[in-house]
Structure formats: structure tokens, C-alpha cells
N, C-alpha and C positions, 0 to 999 in steps of 0.2 A: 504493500500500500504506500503512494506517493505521502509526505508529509503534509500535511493540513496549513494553506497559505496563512491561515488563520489559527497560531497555537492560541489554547487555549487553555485558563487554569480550571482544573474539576474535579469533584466532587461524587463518585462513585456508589453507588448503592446496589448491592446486590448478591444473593445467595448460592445456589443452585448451580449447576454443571450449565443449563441454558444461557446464564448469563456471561460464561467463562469469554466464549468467542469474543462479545463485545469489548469488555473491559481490553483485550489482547489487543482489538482494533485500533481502539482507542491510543494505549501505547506507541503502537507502531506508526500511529499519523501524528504521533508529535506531541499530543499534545499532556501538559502537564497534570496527573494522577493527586492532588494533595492528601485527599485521602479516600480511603476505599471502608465502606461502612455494609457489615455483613452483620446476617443472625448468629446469637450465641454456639458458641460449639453445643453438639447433643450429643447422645449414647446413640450408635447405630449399630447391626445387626444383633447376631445370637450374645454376643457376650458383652453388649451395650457399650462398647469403645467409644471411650467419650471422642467423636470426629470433629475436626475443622470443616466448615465445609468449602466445596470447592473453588467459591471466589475468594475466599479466603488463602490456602495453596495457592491459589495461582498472583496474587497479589506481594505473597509472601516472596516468594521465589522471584519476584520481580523489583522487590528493596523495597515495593509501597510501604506508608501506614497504615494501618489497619484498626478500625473500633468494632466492636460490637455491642452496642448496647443494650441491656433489655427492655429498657423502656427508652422513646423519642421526643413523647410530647411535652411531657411536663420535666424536662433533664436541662437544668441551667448550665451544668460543665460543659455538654455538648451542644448546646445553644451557643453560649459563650464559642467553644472552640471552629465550629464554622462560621459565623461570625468574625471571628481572626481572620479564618481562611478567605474570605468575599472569593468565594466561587465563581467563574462568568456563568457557570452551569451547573446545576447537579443531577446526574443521568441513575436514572429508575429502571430496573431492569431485572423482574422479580427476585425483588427484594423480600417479599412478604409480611411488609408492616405498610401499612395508611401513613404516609407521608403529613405530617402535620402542617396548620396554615404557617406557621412560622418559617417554615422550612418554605413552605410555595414560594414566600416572598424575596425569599436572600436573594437569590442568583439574577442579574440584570440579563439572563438570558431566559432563564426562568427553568423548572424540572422540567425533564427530554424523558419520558417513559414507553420503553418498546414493548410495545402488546400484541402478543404472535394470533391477533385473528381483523379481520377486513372489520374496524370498526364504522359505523356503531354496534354491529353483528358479534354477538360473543363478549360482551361485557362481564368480567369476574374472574375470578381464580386457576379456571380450567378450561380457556377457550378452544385449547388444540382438542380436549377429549371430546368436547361438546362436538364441535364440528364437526369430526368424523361418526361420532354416534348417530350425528342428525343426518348424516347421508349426504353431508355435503360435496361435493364435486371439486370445488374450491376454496381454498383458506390463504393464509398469506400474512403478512407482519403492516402495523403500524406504526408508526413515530407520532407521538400527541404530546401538547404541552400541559403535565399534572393540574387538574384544578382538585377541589373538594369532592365533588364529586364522584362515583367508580368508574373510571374509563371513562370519563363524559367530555376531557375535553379539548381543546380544538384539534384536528389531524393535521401533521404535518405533511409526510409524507408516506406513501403504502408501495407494497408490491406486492402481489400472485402467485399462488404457488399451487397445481395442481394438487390434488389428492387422488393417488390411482385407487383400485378400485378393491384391493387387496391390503391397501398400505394401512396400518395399526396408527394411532397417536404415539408411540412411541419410537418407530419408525420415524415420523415427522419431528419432534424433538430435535433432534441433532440438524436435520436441513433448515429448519427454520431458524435456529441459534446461528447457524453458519450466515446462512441469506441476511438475515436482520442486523449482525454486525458492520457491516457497511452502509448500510441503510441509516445507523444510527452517526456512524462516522458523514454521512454524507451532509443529514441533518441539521449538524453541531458546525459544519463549512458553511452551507447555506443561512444557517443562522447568523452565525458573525458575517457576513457580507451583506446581511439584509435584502438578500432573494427569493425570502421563502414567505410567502402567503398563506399563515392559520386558517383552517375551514373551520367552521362549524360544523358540531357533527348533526345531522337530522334526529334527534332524538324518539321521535316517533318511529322511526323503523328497528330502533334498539333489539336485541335478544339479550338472553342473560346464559351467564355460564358458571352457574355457581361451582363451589369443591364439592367436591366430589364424595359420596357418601359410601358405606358398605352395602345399604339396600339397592343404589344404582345396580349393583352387577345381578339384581332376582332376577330371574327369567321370567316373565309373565305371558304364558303361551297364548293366554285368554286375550290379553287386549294389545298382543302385539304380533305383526304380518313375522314371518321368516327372514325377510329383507332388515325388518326393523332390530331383530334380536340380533342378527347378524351384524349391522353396523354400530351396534351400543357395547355389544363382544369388542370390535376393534377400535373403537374409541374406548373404552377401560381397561387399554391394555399400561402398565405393568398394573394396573388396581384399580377399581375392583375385579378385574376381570365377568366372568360371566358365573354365575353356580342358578343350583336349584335344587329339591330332594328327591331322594329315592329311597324306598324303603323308610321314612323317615328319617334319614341320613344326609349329611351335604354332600350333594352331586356335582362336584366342579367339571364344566366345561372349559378345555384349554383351546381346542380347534376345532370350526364348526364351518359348515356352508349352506349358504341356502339352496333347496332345490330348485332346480329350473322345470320350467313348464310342462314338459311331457311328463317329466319324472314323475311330478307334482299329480296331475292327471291320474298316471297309473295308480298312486298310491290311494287317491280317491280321498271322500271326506273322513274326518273323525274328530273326536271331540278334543276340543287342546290339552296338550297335555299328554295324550294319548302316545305310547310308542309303541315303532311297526319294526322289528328285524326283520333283516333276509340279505341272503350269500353274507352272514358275517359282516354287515354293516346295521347302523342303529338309526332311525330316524323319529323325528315328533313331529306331531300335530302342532300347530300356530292356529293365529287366529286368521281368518280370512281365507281358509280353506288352502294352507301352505304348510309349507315342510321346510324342516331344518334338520341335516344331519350332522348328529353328531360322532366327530371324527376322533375327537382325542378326549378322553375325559379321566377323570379320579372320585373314587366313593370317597368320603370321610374315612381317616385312619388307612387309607391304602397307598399304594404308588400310583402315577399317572401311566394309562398303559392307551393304546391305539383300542379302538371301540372292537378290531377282531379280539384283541386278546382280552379286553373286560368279557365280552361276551362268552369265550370259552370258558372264563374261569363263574362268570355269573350269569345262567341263561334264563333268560326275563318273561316270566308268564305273559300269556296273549294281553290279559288287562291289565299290564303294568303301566304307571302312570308315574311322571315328573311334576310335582309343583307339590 
């Protein structure tokens, strides 16, 4: 990346592996890092290792400063200390705390927050999973200047990013972080040269994309098509992913497909919920008179096995049922 005509001093905010790329962009066009402000370290996996997280490492290993504080709003040390700083900018970049008003106002360029969905569409915590659950076609990054508001306010700049048709939300993760780092470097040029024109966003066409819950991943055969369970599966992929019961047991779905039309046909109607074997494959009833097979799944308490081998070891009476 060419250096930025316009160095700039800033103000860094951000947690997550998503935000890694930016911060790196950033670096690399010049411009000056004063501090970089991440979530406390936490316990992560099986033996709760208390981890830095990764904007953190990677800020580290680059000589930054580094804070982490656990509270924003009401913190006079860290008021006081950006304040010192007068930041021309301070760049939001799931960070995961509400950006307070005092904070909105420092920067004479003002908070640059990258939000990976075509706003106003996808406002909240989980816009890449929503997206894809909701079967969308297209998704893509924003540059908005922070107000009060969630995601509400002006857009700077966006770009497009297909969604294939197979592709997971965490699949898109990593292209979207890459695509959006220059997007936001580009922003932070245009902004100091004063070529860039704030939109309003249409707030009438808004969606929401709140976080994400455990119950998102239920299967509800009853009020949802095959298409629909299918792309709510690859939108809550690493979590919630997809389950349901069996046996009164949780039935995790890992890989599933929907069926296509003739299949669909052959299999004929039946009540949702409802599962059909044959040759070693599993499939269920949805609503709207559709099918979904499923391809990879795990009982409660087992390993995850391909639907030939659950079914060998567990063969499912004719009215066996899911939910």
C-alpha cells in the first residue's frame, strides 16, 4: 500500500481477528497509530487461558500502545489520556463496546467505523451471519461516521461482495476483513483532503442484525421452507450452528442440503419434522412441502459421523421425528 498523502494521527479501536487487517493497513499507509484501544484479555478454550486478543498481538508486535479498559464512559484517566492525544481520527472497527458521546466529539475528523454489511441493511452485532441466513445474494463493507445511534450514521463509502451460494458466514469473515481494510485506508485519504461527501442513511429501509442467540440455531421444520433452514445453517456457522432433537436428545446438524425439485417430488408430502431414509441417506420434512437432507450430523454424547454411518449404527423407525 502506497503511503497516505495525508499522514495522519489515530486513534485505534478494536478487538477481534476481523479487525486485524485494518489496523495492519493502516500502519502500512503511514499513518500514525497513538494508540490502539482493545477488550480486556479473557479465558479462552478448554483450560480458560486467560488470551490477549488478536488486535491486541498484533498491535503489540508492532511497538503500538495499547489500553484496554473495562469500562469507557464514565473513565476520567482515559478521557483525560485521548484528550492529550487530539486524535485527527478515531477508527471503530469491532471493537464491541458503544463508543460514548464524548468520544464522538474528540476527533476533528470524527469516529470512521467499518461495518461489514450494505448499510442501512444489517444494523447490529452480526450483520455477516444475518445476511447469509437471510439468503442474501449480496453483502459487502461500509465506512460510516459513528453517531449515537447503532449503525445509523452517515455512509461514507461501501463496496460489494458477492455471497456464493454455498459460502458459510465464516467463510466471508476473513474476505470481508481483507476487502474492508482498504476501504477504510481509502476513507481516512478522502477524508483529510475533503473529497468525501457523508450520505444519509435512509433509515426506513433499515434491517437489524442483532447477536446472535443459542435458540437461533433450532431447526423449526414447521415454519421454515428447506431453502430457509439451509441458509440460517450457513449463516450460524462457527455458532450457533444448526441442532434439533431426537429421541429427546440434541440432534446436531453439521452439513445439510436442501433438496431440489424432482427429489422433493419423489419424496412426496409429510408432516414436518417427519424423517424419510433410503440407500443410506436421511432426509426431513420442512414446511412448504420441502426437504432437507441431512448429510453430517451428531446425537448428544456421540461423535459426529456422515448420516451413512449414524444410520448403521442407529436405524430410525418409519415415524421417527426431529423437533
Amino acid at each position: 500500500m502506497t503511503h497516505a498523502a495525508h499522514p495522519l494521527k489515530l486513534v485505534f479501536c478494536g478487538t477481534p481477528q476481523f479487525a486485524v487487517p485494518t489496523l495492519e493497513a493502516l500502519l502500512d499507509a503511514g499513518h500514525e497509530i497513538a494508540l490502539v484501544i482493545s477488550q480486556p484479555d479473557r479465558p479462552v478454550g478448554r483450560g480458560h487461558e486467560l488470551t490477549a486478543p488478536p488486535v491486541k498481538q498484533t498491535a503489540l508486535a508492532a511497538g503500538l500502545e495499547v489500553t484496554q479498559p473495562e469500562k469507557i464512559r464514565k473513565n476520567e484517566q482515559f478521557h483525560a489520556r485521548l484528550e492529550a492525544i487530539a486524535p485527527d481520527a478515531i477508527v471503530v472497527v469491532a471493537y464491541g463496546r458503544i463508543v460514548p458521546p464524548w468520544m464522538l466529539a474528540l476527533p476533528r475528523l470524527g469516529c470512521i467505523n467499518l461495518h461489514a454489511s450494505l448499510l442501512p441493511k444489517y444494523r447490529g452485532a452480526a450483520p455477516i451471519q444475518w445476511a447469509v441466513a437471510m439468503g442474501e445474494l449480496v453483502t459487502g463493507n461500509t465506512t460510516m461516521l459513528l453517531e449515537e445511534g447503532l449503525d445509523t450514521g452517515p455512509i461514507l463509502l461501501q463496496q460489494t461482495l458477492a455471497i456464493g451460494p454455498g459460502q458459510t458466514a465464516a467463510d466471508l469473515f476473513p474476505v470481508l476483513a481483507r476487502d474492508g481494510a482498504p476501504l477504510v485506508a481509502e476513507t481516512l485519504a478522502r477524508l483529510a483532503e475533503g473529497s468525501i461527501q457523508p450520505q444519509t442513511q435512509n433509515h426506513e429501509r433499515a434491517t437489524h442484525a442483532p447477536l446472535l442467540d443459542r435458540e437461533d440455531g433450532r431447526m423449526d421444520f414447521a415454519a421454515r421452507t428447506a431453502t430457509d433452514l439451509y441458509n440460517r445453517w450457513r449463516g450460524f456457522q462457527p455458532w450457533p450452528g444448526a441442532f434439533t432433537a431426537l429421541h429427546s436428545k440434541k440432534f446436531i446438524v453439521h452439513r445439510m442440503a436442501a433438496v431440489d425439485g424432482s427429489e422433493a417430488e419423489r419424496l412426496g408430502a409429510a408432516d414436518p419434522g417427519s424423517v424419510r431414509t433410503e440407500n443410506h441417506r436421511m432426509f426431513a420434512a420442512c414446511a412448504g412441502n420441502t426437504w432437507i437432507e441431512l448429510i453430517e450430523v451428531q446425537l448428544e454424547g456421540k461423535r459426529r459421523l456422515h448420516a451413512r454411518e449414524f444410520l448403521r449404527g442407529n436405524p430410525l423407525a418409519a415415524d421417527a421425528r426431529l423437533g
